[in-house]
N, CA, C and O atoms as a GROMACS GRO file, in nm:
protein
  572
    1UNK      N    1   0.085  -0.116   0.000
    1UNK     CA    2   0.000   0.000   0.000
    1UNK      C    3   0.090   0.122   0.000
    1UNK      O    4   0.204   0.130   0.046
    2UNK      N    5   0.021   0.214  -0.058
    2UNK     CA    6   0.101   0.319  -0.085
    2UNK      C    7   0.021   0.463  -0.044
    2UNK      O    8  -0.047   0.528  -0.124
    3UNK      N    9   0.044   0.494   0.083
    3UNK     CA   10   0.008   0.647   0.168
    3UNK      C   11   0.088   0.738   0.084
    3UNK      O   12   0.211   0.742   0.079
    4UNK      N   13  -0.026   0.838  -0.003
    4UNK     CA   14   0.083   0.991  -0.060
    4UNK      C   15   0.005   1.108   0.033
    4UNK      O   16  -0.117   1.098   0.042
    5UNK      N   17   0.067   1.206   0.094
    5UNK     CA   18   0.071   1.332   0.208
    5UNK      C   19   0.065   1.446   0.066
    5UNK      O   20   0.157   1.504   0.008
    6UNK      N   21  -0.083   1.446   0.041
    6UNK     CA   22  -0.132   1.527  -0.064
    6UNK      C   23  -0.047   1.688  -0.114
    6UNK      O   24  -0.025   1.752  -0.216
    7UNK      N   25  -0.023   1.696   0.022
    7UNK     CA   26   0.065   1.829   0.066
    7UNK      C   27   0.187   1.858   0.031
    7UNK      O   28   0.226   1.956  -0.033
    8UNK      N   29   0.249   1.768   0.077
    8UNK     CA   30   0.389   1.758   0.033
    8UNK      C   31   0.458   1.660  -0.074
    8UNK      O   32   0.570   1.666  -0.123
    9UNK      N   33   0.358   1.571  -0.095
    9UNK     CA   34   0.432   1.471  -0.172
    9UNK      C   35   0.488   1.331  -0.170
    9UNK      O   36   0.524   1.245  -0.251
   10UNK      N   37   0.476   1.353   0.023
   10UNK     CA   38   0.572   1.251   0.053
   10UNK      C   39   0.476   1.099   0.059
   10UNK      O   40   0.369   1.078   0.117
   11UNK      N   41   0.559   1.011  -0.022
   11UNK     CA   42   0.514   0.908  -0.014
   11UNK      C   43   0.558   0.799   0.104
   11UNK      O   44   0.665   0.838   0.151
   12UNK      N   45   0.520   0.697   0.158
   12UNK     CA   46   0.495   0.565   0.265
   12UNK      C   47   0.415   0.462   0.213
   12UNK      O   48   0.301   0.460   0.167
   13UNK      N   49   0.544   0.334   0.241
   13UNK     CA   50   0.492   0.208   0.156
   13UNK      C   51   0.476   0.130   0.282
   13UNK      O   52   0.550   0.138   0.380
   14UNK      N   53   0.348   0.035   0.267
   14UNK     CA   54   0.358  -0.062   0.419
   14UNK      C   55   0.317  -0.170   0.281
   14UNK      O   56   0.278  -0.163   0.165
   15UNK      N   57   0.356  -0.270   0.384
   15UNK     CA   58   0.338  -0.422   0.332
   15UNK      C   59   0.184  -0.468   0.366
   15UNK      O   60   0.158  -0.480   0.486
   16UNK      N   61   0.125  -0.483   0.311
   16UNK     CA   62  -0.044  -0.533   0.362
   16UNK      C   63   0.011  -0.694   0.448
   16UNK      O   64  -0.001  -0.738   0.562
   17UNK      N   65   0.075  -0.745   0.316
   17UNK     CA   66   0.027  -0.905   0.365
   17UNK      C   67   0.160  -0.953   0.285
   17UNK      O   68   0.197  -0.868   0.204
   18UNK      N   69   0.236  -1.065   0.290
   18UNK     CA   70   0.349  -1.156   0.220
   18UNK      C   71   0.335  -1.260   0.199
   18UNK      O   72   0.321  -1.353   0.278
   19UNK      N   73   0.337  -1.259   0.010
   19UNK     CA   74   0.284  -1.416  -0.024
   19UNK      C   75   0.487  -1.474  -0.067
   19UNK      O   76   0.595  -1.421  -0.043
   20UNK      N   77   0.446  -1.602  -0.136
   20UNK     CA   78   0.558  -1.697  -0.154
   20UNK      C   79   0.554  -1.652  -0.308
   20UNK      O   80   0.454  -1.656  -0.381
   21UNK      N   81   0.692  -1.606  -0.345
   21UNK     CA   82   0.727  -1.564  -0.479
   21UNK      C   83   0.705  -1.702  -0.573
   21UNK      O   84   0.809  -1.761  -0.604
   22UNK      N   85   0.593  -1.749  -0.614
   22UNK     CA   86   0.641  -1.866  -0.749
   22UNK      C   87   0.466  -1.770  -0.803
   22UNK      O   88   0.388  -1.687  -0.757
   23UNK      N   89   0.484  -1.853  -0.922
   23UNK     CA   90   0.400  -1.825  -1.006
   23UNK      C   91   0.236  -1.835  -0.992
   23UNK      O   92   0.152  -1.758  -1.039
   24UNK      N   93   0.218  -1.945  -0.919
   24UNK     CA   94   0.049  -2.073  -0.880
   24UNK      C   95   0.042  -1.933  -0.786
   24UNK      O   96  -0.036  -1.852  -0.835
   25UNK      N   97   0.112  -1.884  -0.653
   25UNK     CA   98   0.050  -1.776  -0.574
   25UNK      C   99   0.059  -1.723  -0.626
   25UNK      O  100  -0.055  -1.702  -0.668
   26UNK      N  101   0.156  -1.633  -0.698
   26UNK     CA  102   0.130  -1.465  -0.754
   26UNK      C  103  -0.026  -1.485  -0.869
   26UNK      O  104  -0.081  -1.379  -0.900
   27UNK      N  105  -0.065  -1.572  -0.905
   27UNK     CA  106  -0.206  -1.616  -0.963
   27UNK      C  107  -0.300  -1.547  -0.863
   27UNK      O  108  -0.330  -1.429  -0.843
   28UNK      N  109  -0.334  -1.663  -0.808
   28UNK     CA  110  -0.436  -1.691  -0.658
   28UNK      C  111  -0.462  -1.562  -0.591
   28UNK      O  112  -0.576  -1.522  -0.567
   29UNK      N  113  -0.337  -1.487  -0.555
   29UNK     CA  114  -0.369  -1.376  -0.442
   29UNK      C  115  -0.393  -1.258  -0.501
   29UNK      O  116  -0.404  -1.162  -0.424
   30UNK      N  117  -0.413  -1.222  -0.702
   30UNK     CA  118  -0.489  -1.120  -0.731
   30UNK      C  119  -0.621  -1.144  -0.689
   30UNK      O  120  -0.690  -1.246  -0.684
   31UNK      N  121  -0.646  -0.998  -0.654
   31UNK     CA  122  -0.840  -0.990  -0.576
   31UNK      C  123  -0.893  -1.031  -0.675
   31UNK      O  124  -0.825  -1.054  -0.775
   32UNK      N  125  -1.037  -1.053  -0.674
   32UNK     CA  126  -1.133  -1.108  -0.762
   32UNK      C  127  -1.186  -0.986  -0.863
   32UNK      O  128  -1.218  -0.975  -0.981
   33UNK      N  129  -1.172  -0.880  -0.716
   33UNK     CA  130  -1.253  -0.764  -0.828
   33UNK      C  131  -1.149  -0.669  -0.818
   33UNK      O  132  -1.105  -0.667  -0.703
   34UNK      N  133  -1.095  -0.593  -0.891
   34UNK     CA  134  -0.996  -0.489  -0.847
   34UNK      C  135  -1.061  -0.400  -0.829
   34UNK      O  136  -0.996  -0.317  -0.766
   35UNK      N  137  -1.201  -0.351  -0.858
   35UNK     CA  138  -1.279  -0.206  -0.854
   35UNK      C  139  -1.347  -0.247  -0.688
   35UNK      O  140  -1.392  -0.160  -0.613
   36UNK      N  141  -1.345  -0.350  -0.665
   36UNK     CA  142  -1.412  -0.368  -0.574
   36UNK      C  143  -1.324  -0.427  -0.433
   36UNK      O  144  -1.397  -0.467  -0.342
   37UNK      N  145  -1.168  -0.434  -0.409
   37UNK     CA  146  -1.119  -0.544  -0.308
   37UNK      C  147  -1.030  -0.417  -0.173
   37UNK      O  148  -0.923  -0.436  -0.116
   38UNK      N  149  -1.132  -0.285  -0.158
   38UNK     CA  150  -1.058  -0.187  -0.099
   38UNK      C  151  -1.137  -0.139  -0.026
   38UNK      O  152  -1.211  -0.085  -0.109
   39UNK      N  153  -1.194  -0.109   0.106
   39UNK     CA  154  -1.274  -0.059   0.138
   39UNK      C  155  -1.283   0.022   0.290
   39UNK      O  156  -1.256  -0.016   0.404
   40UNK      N  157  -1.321   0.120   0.249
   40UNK     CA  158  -1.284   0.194   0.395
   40UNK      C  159  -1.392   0.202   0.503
   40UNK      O  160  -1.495   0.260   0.471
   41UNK      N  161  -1.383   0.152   0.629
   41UNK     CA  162  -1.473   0.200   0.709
   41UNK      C  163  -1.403   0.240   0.840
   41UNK      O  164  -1.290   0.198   0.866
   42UNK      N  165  -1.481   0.335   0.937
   42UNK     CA  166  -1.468   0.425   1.024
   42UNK      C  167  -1.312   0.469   0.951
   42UNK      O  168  -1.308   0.518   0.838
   43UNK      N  169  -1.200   0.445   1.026
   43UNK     CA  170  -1.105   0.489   0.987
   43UNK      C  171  -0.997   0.406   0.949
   43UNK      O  172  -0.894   0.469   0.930
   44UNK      N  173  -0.989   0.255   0.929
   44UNK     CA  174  -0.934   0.187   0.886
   44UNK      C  175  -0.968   0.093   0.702
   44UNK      O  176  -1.064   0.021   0.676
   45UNK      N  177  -0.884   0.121   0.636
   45UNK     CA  178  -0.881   0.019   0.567
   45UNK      C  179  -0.919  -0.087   0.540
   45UNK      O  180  -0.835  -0.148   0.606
   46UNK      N  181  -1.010  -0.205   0.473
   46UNK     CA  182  -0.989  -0.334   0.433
   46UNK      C  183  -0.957  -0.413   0.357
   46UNK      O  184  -1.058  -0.402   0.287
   47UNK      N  185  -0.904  -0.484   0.310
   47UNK     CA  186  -0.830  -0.544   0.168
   47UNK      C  187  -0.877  -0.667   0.158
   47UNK      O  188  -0.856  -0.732   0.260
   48UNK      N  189  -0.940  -0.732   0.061
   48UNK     CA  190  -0.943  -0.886   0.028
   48UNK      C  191  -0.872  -0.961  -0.099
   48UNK      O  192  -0.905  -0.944  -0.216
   49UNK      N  193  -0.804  -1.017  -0.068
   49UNK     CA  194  -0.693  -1.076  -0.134
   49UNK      C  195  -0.794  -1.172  -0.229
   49UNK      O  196  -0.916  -1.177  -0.214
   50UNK      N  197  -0.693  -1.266  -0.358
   50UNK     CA  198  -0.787  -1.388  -0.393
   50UNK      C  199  -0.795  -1.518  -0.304
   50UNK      O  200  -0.868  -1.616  -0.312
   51UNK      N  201  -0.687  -1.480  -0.212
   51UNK     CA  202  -0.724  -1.614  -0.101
   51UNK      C  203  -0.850  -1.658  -0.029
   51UNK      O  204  -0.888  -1.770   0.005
   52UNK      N  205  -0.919  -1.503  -0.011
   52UNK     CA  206  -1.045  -1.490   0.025
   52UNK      C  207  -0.987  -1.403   0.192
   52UNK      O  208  -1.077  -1.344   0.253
   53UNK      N  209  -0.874  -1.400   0.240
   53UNK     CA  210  -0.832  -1.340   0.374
   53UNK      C  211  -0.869  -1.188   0.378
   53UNK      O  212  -0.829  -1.133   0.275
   54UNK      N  213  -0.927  -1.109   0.457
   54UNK     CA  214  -0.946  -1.019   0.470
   54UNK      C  215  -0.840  -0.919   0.555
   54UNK      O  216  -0.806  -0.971   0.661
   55UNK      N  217  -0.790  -0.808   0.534
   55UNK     CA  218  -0.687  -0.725   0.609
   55UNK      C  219  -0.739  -0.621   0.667
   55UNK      O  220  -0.847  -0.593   0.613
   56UNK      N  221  -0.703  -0.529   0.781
   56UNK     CA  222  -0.733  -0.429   0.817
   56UNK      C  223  -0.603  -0.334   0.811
   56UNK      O  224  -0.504  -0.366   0.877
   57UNK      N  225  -0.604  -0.252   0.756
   57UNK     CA  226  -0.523  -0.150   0.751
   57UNK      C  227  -0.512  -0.023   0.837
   57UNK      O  228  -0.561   0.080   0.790
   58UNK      N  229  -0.458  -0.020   0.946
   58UNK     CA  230  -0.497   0.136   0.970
   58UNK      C  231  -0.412   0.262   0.917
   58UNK      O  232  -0.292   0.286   0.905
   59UNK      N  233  -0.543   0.337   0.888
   59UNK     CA  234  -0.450   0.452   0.796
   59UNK      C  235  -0.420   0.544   0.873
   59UNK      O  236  -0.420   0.651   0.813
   60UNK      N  237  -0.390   0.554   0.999
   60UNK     CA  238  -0.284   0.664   1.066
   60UNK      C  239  -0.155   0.533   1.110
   60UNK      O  240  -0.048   0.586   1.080
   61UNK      N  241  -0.138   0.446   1.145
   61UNK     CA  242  -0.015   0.406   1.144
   61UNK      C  243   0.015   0.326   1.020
   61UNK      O  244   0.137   0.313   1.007
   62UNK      N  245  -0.029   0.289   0.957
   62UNK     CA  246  -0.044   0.143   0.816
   62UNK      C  247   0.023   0.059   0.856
   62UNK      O  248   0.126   0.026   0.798
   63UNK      N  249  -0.024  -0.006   0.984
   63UNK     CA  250  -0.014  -0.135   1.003
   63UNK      C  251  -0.175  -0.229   0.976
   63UNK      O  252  -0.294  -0.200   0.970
   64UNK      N  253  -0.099  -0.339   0.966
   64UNK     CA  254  -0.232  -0.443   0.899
   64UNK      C  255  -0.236  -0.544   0.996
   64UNK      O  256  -0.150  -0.552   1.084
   65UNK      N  257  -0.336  -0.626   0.985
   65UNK     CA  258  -0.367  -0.759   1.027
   65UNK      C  259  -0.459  -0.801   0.910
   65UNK      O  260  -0.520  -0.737   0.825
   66UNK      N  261  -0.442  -0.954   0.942
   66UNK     CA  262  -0.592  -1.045   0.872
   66UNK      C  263  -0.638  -1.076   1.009
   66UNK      O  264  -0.587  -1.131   1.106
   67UNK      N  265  -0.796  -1.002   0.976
   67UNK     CA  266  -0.921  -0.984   1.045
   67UNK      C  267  -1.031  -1.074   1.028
   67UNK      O  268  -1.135  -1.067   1.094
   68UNK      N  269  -0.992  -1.199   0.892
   68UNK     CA  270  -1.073  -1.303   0.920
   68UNK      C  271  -1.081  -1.318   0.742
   68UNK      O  272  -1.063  -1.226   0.662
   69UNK      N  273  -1.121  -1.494   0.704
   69UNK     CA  274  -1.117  -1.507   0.570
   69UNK      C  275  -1.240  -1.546   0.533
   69UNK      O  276  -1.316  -1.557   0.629
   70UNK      N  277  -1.287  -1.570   0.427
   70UNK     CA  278  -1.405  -1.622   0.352
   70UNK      C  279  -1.433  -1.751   0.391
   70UNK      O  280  -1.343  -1.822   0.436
   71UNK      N  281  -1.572  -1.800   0.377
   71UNK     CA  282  -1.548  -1.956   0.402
   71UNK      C  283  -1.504  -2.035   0.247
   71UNK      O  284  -1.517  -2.013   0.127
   72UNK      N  285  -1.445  -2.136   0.334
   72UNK     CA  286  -1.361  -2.201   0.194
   72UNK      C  287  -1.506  -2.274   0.060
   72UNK      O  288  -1.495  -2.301  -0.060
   73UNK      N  289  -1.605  -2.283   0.140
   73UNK     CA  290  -1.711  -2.302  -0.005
   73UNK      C  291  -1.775  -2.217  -0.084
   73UNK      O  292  -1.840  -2.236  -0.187
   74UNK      N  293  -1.739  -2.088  -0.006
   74UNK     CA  294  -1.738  -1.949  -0.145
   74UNK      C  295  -1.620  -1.977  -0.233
   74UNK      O  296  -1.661  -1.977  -0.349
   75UNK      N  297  -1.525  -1.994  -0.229
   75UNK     CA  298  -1.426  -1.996  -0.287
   75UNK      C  299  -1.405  -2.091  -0.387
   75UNK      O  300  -1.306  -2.099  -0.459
   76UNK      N  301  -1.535  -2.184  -0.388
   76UNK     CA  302  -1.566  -2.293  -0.460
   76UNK      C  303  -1.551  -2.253  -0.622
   76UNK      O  304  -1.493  -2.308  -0.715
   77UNK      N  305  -1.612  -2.160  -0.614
   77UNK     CA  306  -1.681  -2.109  -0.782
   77UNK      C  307  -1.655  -1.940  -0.757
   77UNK      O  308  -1.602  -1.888  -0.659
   78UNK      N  309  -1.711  -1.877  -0.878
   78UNK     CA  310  -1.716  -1.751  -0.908
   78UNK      C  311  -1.777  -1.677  -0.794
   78UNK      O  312  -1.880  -1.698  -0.731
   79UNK      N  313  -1.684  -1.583  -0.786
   79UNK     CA  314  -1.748  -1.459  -0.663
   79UNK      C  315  -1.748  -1.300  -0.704
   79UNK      O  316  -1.677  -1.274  -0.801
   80UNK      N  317  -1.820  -1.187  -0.642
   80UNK     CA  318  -1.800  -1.083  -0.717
   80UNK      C  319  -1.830  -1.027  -0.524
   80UNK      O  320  -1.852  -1.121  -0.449
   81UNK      N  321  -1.828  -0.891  -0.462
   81UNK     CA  322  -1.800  -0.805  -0.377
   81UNK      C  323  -1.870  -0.702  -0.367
   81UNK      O  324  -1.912  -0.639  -0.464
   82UNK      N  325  -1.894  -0.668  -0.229
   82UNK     CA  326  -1.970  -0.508  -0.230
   82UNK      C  327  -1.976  -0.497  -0.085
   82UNK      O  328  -1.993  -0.571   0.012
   83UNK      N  329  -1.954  -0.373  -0.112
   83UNK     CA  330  -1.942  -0.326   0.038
   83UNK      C  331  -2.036  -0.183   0.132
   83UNK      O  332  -2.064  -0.066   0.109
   84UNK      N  333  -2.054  -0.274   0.236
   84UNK     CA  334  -2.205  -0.123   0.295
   84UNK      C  335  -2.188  -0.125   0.411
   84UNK      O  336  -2.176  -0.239   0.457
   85UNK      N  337  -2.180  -0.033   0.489
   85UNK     CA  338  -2.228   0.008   0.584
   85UNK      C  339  -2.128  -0.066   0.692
   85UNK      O  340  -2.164  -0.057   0.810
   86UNK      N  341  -2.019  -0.129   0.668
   86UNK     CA  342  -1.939  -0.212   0.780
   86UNK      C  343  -1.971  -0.316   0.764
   86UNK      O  344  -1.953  -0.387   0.863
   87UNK      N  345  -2.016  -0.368   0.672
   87UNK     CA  346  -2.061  -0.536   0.596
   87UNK      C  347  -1.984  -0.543   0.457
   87UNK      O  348  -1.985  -0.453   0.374
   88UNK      N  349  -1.909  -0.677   0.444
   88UNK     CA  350  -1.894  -0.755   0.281
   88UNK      C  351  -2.010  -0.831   0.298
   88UNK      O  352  -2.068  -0.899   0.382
   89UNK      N  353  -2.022  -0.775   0.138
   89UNK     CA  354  -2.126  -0.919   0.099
   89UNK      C  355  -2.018  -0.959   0.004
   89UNK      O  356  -1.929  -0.881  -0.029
   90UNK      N  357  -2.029  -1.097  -0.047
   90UNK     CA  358  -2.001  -1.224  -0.098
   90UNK      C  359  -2.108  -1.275  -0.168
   90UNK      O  360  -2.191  -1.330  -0.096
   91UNK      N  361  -2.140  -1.273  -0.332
   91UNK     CA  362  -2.225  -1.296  -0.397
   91UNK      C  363  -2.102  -1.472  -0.468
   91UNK      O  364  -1.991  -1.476  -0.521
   92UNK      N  365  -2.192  -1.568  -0.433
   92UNK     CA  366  -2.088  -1.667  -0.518
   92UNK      C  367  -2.139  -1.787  -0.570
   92UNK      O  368  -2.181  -1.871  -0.491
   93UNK      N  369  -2.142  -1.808  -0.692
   93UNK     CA  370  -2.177  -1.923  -0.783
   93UNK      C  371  -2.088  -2.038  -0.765
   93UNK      O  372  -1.971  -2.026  -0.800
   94UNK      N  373  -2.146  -2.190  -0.696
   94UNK     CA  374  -2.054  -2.297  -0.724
   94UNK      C  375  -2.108  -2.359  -0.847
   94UNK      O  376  -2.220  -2.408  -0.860
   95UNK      N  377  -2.010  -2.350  -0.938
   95UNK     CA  378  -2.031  -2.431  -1.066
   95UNK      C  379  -2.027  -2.593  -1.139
   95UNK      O  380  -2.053  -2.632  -1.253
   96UNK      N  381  -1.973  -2.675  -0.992
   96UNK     CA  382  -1.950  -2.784  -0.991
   96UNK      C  383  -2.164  -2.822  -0.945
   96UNK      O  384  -2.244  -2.874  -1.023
   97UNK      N  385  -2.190  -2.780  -0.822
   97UNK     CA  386  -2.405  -2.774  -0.832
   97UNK      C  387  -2.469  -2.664  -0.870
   97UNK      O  388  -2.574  -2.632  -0.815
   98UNK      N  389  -2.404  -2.580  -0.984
   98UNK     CA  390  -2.494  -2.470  -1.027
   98UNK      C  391  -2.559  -2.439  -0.884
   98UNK      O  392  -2.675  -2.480  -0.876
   99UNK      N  393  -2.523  -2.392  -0.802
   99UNK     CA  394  -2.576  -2.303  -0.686
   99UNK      C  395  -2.519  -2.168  -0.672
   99UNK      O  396  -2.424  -2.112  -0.726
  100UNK      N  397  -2.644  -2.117  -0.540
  100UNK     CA  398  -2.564  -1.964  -0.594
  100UNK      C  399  -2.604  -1.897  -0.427
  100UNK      O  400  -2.707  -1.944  -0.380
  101UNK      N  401  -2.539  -1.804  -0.347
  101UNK     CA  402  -2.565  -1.776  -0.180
  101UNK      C  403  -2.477  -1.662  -0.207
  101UNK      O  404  -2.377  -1.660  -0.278
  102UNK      N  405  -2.538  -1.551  -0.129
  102UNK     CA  406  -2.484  -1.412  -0.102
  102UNK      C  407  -2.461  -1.447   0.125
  102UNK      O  408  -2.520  -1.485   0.226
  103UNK      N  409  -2.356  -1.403   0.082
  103UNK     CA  410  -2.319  -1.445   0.243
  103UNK      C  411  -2.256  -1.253   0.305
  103UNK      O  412  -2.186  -1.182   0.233
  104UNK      N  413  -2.302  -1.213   0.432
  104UNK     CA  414  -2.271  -1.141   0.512
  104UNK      C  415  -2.181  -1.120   0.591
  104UNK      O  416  -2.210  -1.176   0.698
  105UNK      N  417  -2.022  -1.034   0.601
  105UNK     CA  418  -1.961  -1.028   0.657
  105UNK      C  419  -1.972  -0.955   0.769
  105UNK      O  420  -2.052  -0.869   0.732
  106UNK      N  421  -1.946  -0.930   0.881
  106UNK     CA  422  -1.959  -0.783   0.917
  106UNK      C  423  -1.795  -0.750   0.961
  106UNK      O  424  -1.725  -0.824   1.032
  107UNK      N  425  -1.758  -0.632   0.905
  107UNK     CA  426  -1.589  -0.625   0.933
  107UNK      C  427  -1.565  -0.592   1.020
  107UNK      O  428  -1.459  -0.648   1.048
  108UNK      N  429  -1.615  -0.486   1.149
  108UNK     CA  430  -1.535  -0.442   1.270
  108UNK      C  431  -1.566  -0.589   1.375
  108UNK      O  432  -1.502  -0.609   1.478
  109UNK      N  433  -1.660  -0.670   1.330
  109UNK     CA  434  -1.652  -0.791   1.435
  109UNK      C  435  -1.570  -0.913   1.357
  109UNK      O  436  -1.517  -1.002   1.424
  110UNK      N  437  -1.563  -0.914   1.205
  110UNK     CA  438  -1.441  -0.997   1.156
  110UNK      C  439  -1.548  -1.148   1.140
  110UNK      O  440  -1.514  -1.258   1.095
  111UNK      N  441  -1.644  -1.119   1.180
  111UNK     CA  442  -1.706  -1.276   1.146
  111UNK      C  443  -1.838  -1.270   1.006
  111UNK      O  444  -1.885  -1.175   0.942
  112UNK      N  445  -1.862  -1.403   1.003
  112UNK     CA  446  -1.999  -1.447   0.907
  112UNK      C  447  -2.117  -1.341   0.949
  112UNK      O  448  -2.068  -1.291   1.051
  113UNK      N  449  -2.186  -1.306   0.938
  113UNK     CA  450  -2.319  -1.286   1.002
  113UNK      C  451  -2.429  -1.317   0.941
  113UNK      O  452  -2.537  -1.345   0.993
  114UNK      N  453  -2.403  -1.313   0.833
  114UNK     CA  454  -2.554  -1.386   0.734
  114UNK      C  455  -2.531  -1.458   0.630
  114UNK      O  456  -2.420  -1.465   0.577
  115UNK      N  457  -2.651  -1.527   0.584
  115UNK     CA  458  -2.593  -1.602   0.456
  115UNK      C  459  -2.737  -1.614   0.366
  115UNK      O  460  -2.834  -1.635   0.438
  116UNK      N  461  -2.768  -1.605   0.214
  116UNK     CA  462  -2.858  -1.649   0.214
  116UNK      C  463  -2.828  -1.737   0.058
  116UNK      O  464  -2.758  -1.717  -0.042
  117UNK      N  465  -2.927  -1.847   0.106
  117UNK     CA  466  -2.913  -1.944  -0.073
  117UNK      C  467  -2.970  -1.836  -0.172
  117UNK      O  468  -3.036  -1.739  -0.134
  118UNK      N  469  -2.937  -1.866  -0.308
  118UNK     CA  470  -3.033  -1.839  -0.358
  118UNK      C  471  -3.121  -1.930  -0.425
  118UNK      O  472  -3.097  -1.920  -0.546
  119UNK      N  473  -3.210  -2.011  -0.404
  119UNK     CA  474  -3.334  -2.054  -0.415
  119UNK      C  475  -3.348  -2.081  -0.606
  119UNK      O  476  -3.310  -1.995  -0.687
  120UNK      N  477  -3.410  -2.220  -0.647
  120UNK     CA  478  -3.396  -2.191  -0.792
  120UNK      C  479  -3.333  -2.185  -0.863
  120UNK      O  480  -3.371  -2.207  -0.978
  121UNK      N  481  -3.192  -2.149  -0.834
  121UNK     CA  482  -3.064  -2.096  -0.884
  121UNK      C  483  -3.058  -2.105  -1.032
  121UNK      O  484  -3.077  -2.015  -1.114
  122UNK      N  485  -3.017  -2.276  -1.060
  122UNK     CA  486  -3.041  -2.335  -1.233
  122UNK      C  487  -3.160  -2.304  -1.326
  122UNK      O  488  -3.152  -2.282  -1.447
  123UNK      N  489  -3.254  -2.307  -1.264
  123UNK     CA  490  -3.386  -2.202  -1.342
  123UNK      C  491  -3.374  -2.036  -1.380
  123UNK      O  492  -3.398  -1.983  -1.488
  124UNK      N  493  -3.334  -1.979  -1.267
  124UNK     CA  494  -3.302  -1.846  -1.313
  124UNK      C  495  -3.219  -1.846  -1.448
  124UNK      O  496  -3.222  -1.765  -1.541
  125UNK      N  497  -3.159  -1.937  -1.434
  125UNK     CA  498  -3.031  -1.892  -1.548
  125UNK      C  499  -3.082  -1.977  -1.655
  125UNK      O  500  -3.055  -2.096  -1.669
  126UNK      N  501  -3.162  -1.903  -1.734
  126UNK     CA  502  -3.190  -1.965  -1.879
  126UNK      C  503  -3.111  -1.895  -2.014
  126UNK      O  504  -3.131  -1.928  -2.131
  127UNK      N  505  -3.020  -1.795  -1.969
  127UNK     CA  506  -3.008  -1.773  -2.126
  127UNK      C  507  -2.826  -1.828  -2.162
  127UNK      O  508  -2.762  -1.812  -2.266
  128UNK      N  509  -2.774  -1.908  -2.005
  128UNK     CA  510  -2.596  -1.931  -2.054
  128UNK      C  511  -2.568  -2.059  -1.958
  128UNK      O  512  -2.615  -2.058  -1.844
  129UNK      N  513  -2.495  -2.166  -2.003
  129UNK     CA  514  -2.475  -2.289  -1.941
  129UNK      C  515  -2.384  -2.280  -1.800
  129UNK      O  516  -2.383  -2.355  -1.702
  130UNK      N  517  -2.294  -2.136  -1.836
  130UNK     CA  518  -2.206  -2.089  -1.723
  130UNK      C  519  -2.183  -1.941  -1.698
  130UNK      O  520  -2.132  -1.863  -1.779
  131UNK      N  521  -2.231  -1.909  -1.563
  131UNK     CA  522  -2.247  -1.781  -1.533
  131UNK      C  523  -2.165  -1.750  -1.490
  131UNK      O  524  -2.121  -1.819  -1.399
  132UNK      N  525  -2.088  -1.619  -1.530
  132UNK     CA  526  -1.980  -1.567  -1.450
  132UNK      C  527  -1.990  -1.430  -1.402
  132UNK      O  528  -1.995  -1.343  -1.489
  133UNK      N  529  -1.994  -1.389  -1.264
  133UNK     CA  530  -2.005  -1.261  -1.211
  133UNK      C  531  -1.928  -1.108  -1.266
  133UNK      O  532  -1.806  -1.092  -1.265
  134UNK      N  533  -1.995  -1.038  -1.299
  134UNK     CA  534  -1.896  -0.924  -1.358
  134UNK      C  535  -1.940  -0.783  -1.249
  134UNK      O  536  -1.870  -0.683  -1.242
  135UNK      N  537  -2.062  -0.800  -1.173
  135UNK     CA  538  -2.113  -0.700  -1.110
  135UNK      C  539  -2.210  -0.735  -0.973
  135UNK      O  540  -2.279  -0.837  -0.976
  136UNK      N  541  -2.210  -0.672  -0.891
  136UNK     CA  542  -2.321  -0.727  -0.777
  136UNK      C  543  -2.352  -0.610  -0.650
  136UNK      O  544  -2.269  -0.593  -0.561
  137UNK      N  545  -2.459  -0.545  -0.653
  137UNK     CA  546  -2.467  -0.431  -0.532
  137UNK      C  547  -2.583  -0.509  -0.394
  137UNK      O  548  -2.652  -0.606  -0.426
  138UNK      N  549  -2.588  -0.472  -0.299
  138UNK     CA  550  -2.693  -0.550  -0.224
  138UNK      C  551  -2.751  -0.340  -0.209
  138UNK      O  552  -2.700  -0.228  -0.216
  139UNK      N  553  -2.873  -0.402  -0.188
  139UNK     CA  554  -2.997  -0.304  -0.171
  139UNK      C  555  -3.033  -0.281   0.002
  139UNK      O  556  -3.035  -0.177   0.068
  140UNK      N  557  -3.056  -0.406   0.037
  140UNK     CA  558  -3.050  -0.381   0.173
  140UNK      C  559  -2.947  -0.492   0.278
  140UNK      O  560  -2.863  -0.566   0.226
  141UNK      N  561  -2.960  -0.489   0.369
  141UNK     CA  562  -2.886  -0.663   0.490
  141UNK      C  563  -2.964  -0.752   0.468
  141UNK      O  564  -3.082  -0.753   0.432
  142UNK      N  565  -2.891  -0.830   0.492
  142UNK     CA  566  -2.940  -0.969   0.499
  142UNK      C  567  -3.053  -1.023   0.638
  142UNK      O  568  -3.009  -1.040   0.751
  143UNK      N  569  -3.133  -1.034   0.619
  143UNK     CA  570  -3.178  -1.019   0.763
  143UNK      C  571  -3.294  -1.169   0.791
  143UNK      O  572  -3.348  -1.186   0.900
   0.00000   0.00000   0.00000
């Protein structure tokens, strides 16, 4: 990460997170969405890697932690991101049972909080044999 001091210029590099230099990770640990894997709430930072690990950044010292990861059966299939109010959602298609569940993060507590199937799933999708996420906003929580 890279802090620039609008003012002066001066730039500060912190390390988020350290993967293993070969090729299979430098793959894996690009985010899923780049418009979407950055997100600020109260006054810290969050980052989600393609591992699915989540970071907290704070932006007056830029130190980090991982604050908690995805569950490993999102990670199954296609996923896309959005972020509200101190919640990730997790929109994710497994393509091995055509299924499909938007799951609830909440970030200052670092855990699951909701999850929901989506119902039907293989019926909805009549016009492509394989769906792949390019976009996803939630409207309201999961509740």
């Amino acid at each position: 990460m890279v802090k620039v001091d609008r003012k002066i210029g001066e730039k500060t590099f912190t390390k988020v997170a350290s993967y293993s230099n070969d090729a299979e990770t430098l793959y894996k640990q690009t985010p899923f969405s780049f418009k979407r894997c950055v997100f600020l709430h109260n006054e810290d930072l969050y980052f989600i890697d393609g591992f699915g690990d989540v970071y907290r950044i704070q932006t007056g010292s830029g130190e980090s932690d991982k604050v908690f990861s995805l569950s490993e059966d999102s990670m199954a299939g296609s996923l896309e991101t959005f972020y509200r109010d101190g919640n990730l959602y997790v929109f994710s298609i497994n393509h091995e049972d055509n299924s499909a569940k938007i799951e609830q993060y909440s970030l200052p507590e670092g855990r699951r909080s909701g999850e929901m199937l989506i119902k039907h799933f293989p019926e909805l999708n009549t016009f492509n044999k394989k769906v792949y996420l390019y976009d996803f906003v939630m409207l309201q929580d999961l509740k």
